[in-house]
C-alpha positions as CSV (number, residue, x, y, z in Angstrom):
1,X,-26.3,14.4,22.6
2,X,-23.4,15.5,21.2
3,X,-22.8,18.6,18.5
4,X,-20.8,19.0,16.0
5,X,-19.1,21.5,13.7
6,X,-18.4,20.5,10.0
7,X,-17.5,23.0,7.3
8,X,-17.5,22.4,3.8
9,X,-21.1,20.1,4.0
10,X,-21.9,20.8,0.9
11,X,-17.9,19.1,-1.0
12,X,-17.5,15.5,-1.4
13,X,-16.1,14.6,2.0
14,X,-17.9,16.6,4.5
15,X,-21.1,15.4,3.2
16,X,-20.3,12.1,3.9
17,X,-18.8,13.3,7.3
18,X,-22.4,14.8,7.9
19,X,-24.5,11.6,6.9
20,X,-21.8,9.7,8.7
21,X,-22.3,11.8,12.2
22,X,-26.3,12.0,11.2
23,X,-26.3,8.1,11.0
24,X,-24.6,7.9,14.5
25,X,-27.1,9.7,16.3
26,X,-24.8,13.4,16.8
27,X,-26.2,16.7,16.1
28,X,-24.5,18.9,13.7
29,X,-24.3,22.2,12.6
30,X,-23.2,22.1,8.8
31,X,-21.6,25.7,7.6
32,X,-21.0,25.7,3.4
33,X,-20.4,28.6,1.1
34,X,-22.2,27.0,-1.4
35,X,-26.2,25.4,-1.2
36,X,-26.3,21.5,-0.4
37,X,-27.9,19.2,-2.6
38,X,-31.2,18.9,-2.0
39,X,-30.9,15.3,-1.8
40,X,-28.6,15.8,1.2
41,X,-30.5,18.2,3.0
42,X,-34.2,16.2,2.7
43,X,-31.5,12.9,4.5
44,X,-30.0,15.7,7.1
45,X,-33.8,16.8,7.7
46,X,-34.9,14.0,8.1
47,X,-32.5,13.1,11.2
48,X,-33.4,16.3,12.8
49,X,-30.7,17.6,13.7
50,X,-29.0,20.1,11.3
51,X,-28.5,23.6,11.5
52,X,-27.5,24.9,8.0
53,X,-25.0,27.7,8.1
54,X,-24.2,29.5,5.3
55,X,-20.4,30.6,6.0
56,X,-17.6,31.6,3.9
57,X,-14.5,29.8,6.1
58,X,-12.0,32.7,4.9
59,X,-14.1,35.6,7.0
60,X,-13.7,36.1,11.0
61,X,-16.7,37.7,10.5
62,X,-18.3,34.8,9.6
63,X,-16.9,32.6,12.5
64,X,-17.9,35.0,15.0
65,X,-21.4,34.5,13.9
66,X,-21.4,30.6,14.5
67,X,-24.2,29.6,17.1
68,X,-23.2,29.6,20.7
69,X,-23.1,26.5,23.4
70,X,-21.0,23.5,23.7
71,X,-19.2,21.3,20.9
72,X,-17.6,17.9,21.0
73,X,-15.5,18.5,17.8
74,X,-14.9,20.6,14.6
75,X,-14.1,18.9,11.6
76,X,-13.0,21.0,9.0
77,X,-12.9,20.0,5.0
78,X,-13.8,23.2,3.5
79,X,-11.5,23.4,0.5
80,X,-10.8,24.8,-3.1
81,X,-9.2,21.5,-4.3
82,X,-6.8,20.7,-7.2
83,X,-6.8,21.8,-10.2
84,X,-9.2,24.8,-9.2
85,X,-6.9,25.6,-6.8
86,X,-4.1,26.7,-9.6
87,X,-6.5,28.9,-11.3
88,X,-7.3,31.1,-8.5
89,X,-4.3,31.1,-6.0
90,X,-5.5,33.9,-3.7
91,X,-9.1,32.6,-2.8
92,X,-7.6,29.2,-2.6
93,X,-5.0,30.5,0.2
94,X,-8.1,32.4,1.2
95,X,-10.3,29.5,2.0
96,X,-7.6,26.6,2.5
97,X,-5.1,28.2,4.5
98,X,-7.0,31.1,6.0
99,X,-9.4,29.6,6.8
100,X,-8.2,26.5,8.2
101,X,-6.4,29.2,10.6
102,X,-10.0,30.6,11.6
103,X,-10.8,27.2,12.0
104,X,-8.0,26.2,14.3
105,X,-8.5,29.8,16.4
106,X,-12.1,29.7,16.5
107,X,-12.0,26.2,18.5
108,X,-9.0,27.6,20.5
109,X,-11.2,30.7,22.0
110,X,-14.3,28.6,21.8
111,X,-12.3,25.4,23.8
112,X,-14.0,22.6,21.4
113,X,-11.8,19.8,23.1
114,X,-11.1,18.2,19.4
115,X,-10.6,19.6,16.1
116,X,-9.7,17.3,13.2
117,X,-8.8,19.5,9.9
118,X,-8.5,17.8,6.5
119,X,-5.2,18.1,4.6
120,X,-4.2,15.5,1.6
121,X,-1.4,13.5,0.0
122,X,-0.5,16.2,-2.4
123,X,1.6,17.4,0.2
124,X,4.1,14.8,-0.6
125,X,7.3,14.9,-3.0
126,X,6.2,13.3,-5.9
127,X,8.3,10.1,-7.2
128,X,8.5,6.9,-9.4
129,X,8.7,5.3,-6.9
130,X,5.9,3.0,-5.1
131,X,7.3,2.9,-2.0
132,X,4.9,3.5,1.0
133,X,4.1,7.3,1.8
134,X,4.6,7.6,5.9
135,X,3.9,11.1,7.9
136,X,8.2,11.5,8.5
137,X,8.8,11.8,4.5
138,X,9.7,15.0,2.7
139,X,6.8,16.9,1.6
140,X,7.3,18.9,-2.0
141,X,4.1,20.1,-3.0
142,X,4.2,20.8,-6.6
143,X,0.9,22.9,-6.8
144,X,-1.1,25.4,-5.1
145,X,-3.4,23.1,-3.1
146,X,-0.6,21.0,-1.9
147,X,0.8,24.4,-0.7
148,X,-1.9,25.5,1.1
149,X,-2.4,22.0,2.9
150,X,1.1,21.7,3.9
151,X,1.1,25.3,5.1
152,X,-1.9,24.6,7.5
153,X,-0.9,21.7,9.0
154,X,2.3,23.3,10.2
155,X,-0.1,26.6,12.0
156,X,-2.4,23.4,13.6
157,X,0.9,22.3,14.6
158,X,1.6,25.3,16.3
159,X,-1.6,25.8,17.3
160,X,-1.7,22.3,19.4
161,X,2.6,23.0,21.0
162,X,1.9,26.8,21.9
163,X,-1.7,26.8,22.7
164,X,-2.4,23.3,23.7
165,X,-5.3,22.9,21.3
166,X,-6.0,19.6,20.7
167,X,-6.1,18.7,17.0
168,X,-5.1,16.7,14.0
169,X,-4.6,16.9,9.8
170,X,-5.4,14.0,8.4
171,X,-3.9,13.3,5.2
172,X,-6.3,11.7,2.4
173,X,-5.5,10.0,-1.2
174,X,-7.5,9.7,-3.7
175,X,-10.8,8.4,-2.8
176,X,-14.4,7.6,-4.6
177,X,-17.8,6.7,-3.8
178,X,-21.3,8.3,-3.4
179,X,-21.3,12.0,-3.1
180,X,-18.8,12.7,-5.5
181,X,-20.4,15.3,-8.1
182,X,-19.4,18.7,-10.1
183,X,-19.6,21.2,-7.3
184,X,-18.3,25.1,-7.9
185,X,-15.0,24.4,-5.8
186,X,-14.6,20.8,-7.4
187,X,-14.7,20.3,-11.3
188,X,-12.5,17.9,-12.1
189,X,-13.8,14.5,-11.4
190,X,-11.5,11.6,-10.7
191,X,-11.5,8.6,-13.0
192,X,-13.5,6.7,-11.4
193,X,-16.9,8.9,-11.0
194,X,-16.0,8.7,-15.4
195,X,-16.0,5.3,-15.4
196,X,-19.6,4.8,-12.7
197,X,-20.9,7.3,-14.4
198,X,-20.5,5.3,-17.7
199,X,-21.7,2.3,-16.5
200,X,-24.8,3.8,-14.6
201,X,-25.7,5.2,-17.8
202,X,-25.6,1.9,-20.0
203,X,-22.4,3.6,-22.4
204,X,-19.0,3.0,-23.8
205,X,-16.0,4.5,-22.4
206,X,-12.4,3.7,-23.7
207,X,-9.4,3.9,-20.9
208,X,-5.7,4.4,-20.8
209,X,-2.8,3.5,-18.3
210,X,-4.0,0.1,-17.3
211,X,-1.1,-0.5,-15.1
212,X,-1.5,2.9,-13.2
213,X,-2.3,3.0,-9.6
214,X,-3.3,5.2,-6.5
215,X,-4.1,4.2,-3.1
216,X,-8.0,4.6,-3.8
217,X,-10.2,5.2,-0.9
218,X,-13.4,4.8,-0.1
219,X,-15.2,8.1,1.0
220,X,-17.2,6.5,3.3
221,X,-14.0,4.9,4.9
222,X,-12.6,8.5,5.2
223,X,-15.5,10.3,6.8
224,X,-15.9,7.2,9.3
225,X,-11.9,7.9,9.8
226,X,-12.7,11.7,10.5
227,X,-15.3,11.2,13.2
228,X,-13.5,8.2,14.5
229,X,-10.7,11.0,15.2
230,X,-12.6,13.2,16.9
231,X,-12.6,10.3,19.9
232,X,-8.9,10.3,20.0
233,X,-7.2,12.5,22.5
234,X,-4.1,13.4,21.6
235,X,-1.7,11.4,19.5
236,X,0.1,12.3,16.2
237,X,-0.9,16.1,15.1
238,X,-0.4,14.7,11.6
239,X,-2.0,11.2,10.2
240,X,-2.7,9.3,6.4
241,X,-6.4,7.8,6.2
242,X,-6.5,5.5,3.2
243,X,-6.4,2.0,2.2
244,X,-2.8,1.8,2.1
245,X,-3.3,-0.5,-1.0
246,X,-2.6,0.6,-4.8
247,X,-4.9,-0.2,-7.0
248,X,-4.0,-0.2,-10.5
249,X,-6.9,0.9,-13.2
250,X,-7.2,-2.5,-14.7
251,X,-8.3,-3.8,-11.5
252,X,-10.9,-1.2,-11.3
253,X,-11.7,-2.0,-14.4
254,X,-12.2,-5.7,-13.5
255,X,-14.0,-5.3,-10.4
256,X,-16.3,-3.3,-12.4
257,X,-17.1,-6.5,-14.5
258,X,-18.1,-8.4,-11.4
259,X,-20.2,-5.5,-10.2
260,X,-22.3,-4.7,-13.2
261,X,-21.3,-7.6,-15.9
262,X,-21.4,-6.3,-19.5
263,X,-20.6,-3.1,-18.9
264,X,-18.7,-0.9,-21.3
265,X,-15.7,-0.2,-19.9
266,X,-13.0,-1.0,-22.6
267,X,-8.7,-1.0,-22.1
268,X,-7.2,0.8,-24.8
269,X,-4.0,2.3,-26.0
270,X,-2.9,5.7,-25.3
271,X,-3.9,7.8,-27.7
272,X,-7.2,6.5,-27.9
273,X,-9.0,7.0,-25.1
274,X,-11.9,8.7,-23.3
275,X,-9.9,8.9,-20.1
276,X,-6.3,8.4,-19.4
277,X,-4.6,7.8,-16.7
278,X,-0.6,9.1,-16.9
279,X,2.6,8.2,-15.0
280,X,2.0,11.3,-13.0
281,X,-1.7,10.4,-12.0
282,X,-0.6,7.8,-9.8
283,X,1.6,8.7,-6.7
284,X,2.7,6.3,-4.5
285,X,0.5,4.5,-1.8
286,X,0.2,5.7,2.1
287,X,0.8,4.3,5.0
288,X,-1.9,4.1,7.3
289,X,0.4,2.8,10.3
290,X,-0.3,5.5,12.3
291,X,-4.2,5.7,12.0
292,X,-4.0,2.1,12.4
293,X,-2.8,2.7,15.8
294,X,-5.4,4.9,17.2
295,X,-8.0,2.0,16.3
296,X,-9.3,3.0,12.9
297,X,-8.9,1.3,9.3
298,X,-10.4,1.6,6.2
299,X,-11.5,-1.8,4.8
300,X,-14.0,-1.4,2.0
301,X,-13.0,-2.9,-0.5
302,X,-13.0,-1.9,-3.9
303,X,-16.2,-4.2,-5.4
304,X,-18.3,-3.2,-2.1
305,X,-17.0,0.5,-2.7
306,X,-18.0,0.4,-6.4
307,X,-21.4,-0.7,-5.9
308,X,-22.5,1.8,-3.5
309,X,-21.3,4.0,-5.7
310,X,-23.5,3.0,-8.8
311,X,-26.2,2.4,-6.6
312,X,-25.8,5.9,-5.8
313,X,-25.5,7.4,-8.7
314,X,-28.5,5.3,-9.9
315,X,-31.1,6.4,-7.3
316,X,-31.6,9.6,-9.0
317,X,-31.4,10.1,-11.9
318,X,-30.6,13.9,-11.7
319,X,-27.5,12.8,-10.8
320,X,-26.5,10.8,-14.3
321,X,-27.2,14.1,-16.4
C-alpha cells in the first residue's frame, strides 16, 4: 500500500487531497497546525488509514519528528493564503516559503521519489487582458502570498537542478466546492461559497459584476490533479491545474438556476450589492496545456461542481451557521 505525506489537511485543498488519496485506497499521514473538522476526521477514520500529525510546517523541529519508513510522495498545501497573508507578512513567509523549503529538504534527505508543492496564479502579472496565462509569462506578484509562492517555486527549482529531487509547483486559480469553510489561515471566502451558502440556506443575496470572470476550478478536479502528479516522473518543475475556462458571474449565477430553481440569487448594480465582484477580482484564465500533457484535465463542469457543493454544504447543517 502506498503512503503518503500531505500537509495542510485541515485547509480547503489538502482535505480534498486527503479524501481524494483515502478514496483511492493509499495510506496517509496528514500533518496540520490547526484541528480537522470532525467531519473529516470520522471520513479519514473510517478508511483506516490516517495518522494525524499535528505539525507546524515552518519548524525543522517539527519535520524531524515525522514518522519514519517509506513514502511514495509528499504533497504539500500548507499555506497562509490571501488576504491573511498581507496582515501578517512574517508568519506567512514563515509557513509559505519556509516551510515549503522544509518541505522540499525533508523529501530530499528522506529520498520520497515525488514531491508535488502547491503554488497559485497570484504569481502572475496582473492585466486587462484575457489572454491565456501559460507557465513562460512574467510573474508580478502584487501581494505577499503571491511573493511567497513565486519565491518557493524558484528553491523547488533549485532543489530538483542541484539536488536532483524530483518535484513540481503546481499553479491553481480560483477554485470552489465542498470543503471550502472559515478556517484560522483562510477567512475570506470566495464568491461562490456566498452565493451556495445563500441558496443552501433558503435567502436573498444581491450580486455585482455580472460580466466578471475567473478560471473557476473545481476542488475536487485539483486534488485529483495533485495525486495524479505524484505518478508523473519528471516533466515541467512548474504546471497550471485549472479548467482553463473563464467563467463570468452571470453564468454562475445561471447554472445556479438550473441547480436549485427559485433560488435567490439576484444581478444587481454596483452599489447595491451583498457581494461584488470588481475588475480586479477577475484575472485572466490559465492554460492547462502543460498538465494536459502529462495526462490529467479537469472537467467538472460548473452545474456538476455546484451541486456537490450544496449537497455539501447541506449535509450538516453545522456547516450553514
Amino acid at each position: 500500500m502506498d503512503r503518503y505525506l500531505v500537509t495542510g489537511t485541515s485547509g480547503f485543498v489538502g482535505a480534498s487531497v486527503l479524501v481524494e488519496l483515502l478514496r483511492g485506497g493509499a495510506e496517509v499521514v496528514a500533518c496540520d497546525y490547526a484541528e480537522a473538522d470532525a467531519d473529516l476526521k470520522a471520513e479519514a477514520e473510517a478508511a483506516g488509514r490516517v495518522r494525524w500529525v499535528r505539525m507546524d510546517v515552518s519548524r525543522d523541529s517539527d519535520w524531524e519528528a515525522l514518522p519514519g519508513g517509506d513514502y511514495r510522495a509528499l504533497i504539500h498545501t500548507a499555506a497562509v493564503t490571501a488576504p491573511e497573508s498581507d496582515s501578517d507578512p512574517k508568519r506567512t513567509a514563515d509557513v509559505n516559503f519556509t516551510g515549503t523549503v522544509n518541505a522540499l529538504e525533508w523529501a530530499f534527505r528522506r529520498g520520497v521519489p515525488r514531491t508535488v508543492c502547491t503554488s497559485s496564479s497570484a504569481v502572475y502579472r496582473y492585466t486587462e487582458s484575457t489572454a491565456p496565462l501559460s507557465e513562460e509569462m512574467c510573474v508580478d506578484p502584487r501581494f505577499t502570498y503571491g511573493l511567497t509562492k513565486i519565491f518557493s517555486e524558484r528553491y523547488l527549482s533549485v532543489y530538483r537542478e542541484n539536488l536532483g529531487l524530483d518535484a513540481c509547483s503546481v499553479r491553481l486559480p480560483s477554485m470552489y466546492g465542498p470543503r471550502e469553510r472559515p478556517t484560522q489561515t483562510r477567512t475570506d471566502m470566495s464568491p461562490v461559497y456566498h452565493m451556495a451558502r445563500a441558496v443552501a440556506r433558503g435567502e436573498d443575496i444581491a450580486v455585482s459584476g455580472a460580466d466578471i470572470a475567473r478560471d473557476w476550478t473545481y476542488v475536487g478536479d485539483a486534488a485529483g490533479g495533485l495525486v495524479h502528479l505524484c505518478g508523473v516522473e519528471g516533466g515541467p518543475d512548474v504546471l497550471n491545474l485549472s479548467t482553463g475556462v473563464f467563467v463570468p458571474l452571470w453564468e454562475i449565477v445561471e447554472a445556479f438556476h438550473r441547480v436549485r430553481p427559485g433560488h435567490g440569487i439576484g444581478i444587481v448594480e454596483d452599489g447595491c450589492a451583498d457581494l461584488a465582484m470588481t475588475g480586479t477580482s477577475g484575472g485572466q484564465p490559465m492554460n492547462p496545456d502543460r498538465l494536459h500533457e502529462t495526462g490529467f484535465s479537469a472537467e467538472t463542469g460548473i452545474d456538476e461542481g455546484l451541486s456537490a457543493y450544496l449537497e455539501w454544504l447541506e449535509a450538516d447543517p453545522g456547516r450553514l451557521a
